[in-house]
N, C-alpha and C positions, 0 to 999 in steps of 0.2 A: 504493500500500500504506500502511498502518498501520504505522509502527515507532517504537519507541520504543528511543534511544542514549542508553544508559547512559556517564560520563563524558565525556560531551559536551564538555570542554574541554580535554583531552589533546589529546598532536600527534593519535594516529590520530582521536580523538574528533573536533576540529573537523573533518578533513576525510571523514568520515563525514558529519557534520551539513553541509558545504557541499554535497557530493554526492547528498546525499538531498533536502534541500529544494530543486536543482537541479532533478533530475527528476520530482521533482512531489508529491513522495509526502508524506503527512500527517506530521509528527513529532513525537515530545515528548519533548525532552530532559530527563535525568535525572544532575543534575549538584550538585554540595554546595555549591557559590556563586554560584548564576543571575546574580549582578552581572559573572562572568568568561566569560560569553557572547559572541562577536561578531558575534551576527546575533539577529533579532527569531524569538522561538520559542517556543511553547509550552513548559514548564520546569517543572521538582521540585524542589525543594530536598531532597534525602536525602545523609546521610550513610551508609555501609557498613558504617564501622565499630558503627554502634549496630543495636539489634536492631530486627526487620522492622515497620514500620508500615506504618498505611493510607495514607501518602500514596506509598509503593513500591508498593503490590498494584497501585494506584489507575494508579498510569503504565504497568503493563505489561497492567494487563485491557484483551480487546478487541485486542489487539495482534498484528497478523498476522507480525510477528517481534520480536525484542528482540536487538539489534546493542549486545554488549556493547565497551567497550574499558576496561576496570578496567584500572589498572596505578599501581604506586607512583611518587612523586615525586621522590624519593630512598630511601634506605638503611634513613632512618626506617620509613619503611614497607613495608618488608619484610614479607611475609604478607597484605599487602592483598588479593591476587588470591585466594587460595584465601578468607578470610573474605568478603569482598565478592559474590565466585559464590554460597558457599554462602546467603548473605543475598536472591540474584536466584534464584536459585532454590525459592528457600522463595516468594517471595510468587509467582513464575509457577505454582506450583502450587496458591497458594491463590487467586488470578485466573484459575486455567483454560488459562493460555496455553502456545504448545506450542514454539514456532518459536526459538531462539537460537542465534545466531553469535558466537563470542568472540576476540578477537583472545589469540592466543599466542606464541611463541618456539621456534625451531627446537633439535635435541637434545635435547629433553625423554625421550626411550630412556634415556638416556647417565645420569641421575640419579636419586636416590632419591625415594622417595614414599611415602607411606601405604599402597599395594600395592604395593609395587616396590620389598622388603629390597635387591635385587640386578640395580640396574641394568643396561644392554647394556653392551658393552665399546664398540659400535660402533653408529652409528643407521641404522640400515636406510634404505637409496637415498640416503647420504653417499656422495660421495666420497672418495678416500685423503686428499687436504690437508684436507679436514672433518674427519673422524675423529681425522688422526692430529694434526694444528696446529690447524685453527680452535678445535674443539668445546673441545679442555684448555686453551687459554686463558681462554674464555667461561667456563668451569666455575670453573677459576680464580679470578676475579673477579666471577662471578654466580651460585656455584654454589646459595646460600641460595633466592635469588629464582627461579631455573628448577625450583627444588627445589619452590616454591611455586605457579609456573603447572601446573609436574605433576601437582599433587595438585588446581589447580583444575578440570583435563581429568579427571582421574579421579571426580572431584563430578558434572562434566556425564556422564560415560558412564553412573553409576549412576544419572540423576535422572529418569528413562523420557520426559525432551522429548527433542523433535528438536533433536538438537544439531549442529553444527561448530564445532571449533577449528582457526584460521586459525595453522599457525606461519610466522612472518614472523622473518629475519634480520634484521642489523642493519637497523637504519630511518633513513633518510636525507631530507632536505628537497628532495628532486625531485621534477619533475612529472610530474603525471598523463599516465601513458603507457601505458596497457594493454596495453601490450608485456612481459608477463612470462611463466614459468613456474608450473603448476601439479600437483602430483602429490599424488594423493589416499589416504591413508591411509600413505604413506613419505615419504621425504623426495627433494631433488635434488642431484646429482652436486656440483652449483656453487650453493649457496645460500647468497650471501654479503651479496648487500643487495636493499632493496627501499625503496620512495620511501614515507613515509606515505598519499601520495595515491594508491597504487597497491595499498598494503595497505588503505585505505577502500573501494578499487572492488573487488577481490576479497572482503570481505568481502559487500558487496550485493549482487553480483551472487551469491555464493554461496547467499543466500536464498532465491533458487529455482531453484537446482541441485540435482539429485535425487541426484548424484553425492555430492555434500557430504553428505548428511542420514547422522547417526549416525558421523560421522569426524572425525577432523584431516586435512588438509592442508595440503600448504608452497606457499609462493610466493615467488620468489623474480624479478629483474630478471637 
């Protein structure tokens, strides 16, 4: 396949870009400092925060998916995901392209949104210690930033591609084990971590999963 990984240098990023160029598939990374690469690849120098140019259109046209992993660096950049989407989505539509997978965060029910005055109390296929300890802690101390992936899923649901977003718990530096859960369009009982490299391979392999097309799903270890 054709894909082009956006943020290509984050944790989930590189191990999308390891796993992709693995199995064979054509790539072209899409990342604001190609010097922070660690492998030989095709590459874009785009920033998200600045408005849409041709050298964005340019990396997603032709692109039989676009395996997004936007996500802030720190605190600073808070609201990256919802601006960053809405900038990947603007040029996939002026490129033609249809296919994107975006990496998310679990409990996004739970918080407010640009549609969603009045968040759940509760995230549908949590379970009791989700709901009632993991989620209010997270919110807690992420509530700004889940506030911000939420509105980025809501961008993707209104932007007539084929979308999925991938919510992933907490993210861990374990290995590729394709040994996890997934539930499509709710959440799981026990979804408390997931390995990067396991949040990269349910991402691709969600690419052409039929099941995915037009949802969220969670994964969890």
């Amino acid at each position: 396949m054709k894909l082009t990984v956006v943020a290509a240098t984050g944790g989930v990023g590189r191990a999308v870009l390891a796993q992709a160029l693995a199995a064979g598939h054509d790539v072209t990374a899409v990342v604001r400092d190609p010097s922070r690469l660690d492998r030989a690849v095709r590459s874009v120098a785009v920033d998200l925060t600045e408005p849409v140019a041709e050298p964005l259109i340019a990396a997603v046209a032709g692109a039989d998916a676009v395996v997004s992993c936007i996500g802030p660096r720190g605190k600073a950049e808070t609201g990256i995901v919802s601006a960053g989407t809405a900038r990947l989505i603007a040029a996939m539509q002026a490129a033609g392209s249809r296919r994107i997978v975006a990496i998310a965060g679990i409990g996004l029910s739970t918080v407010r949104s640009p549609n969603r005055a009045r968040p759940l109390r509760r995230e549908p296929g949590a379970g009791a210690v989700m709901n009632l300890v993991t989620l209010p802690l997270v919110r807690a101390v992420l509530g700004q930033h889940m506030s911000d992936v939420a509105a980025a899923e809501e961008q993707l649901a209104a932007s007539g591609l084929d979308w999925t977003s991938v919510r992933a718990p907490y993210l861990s530096d374990g290995p590729l084990t394709g040994a996890y859960q997934v539930a499509y369009g709710t959440s799981l009982p026990r979804a408390f971590r997931l390995s990067r490299a396991d949040a990269a391979h349910c991402m691709l392999r969600s690419v052409t999963d039929p099941r995915a097309s037009r949802t969220h799903l969670t994964a969890a270890n």
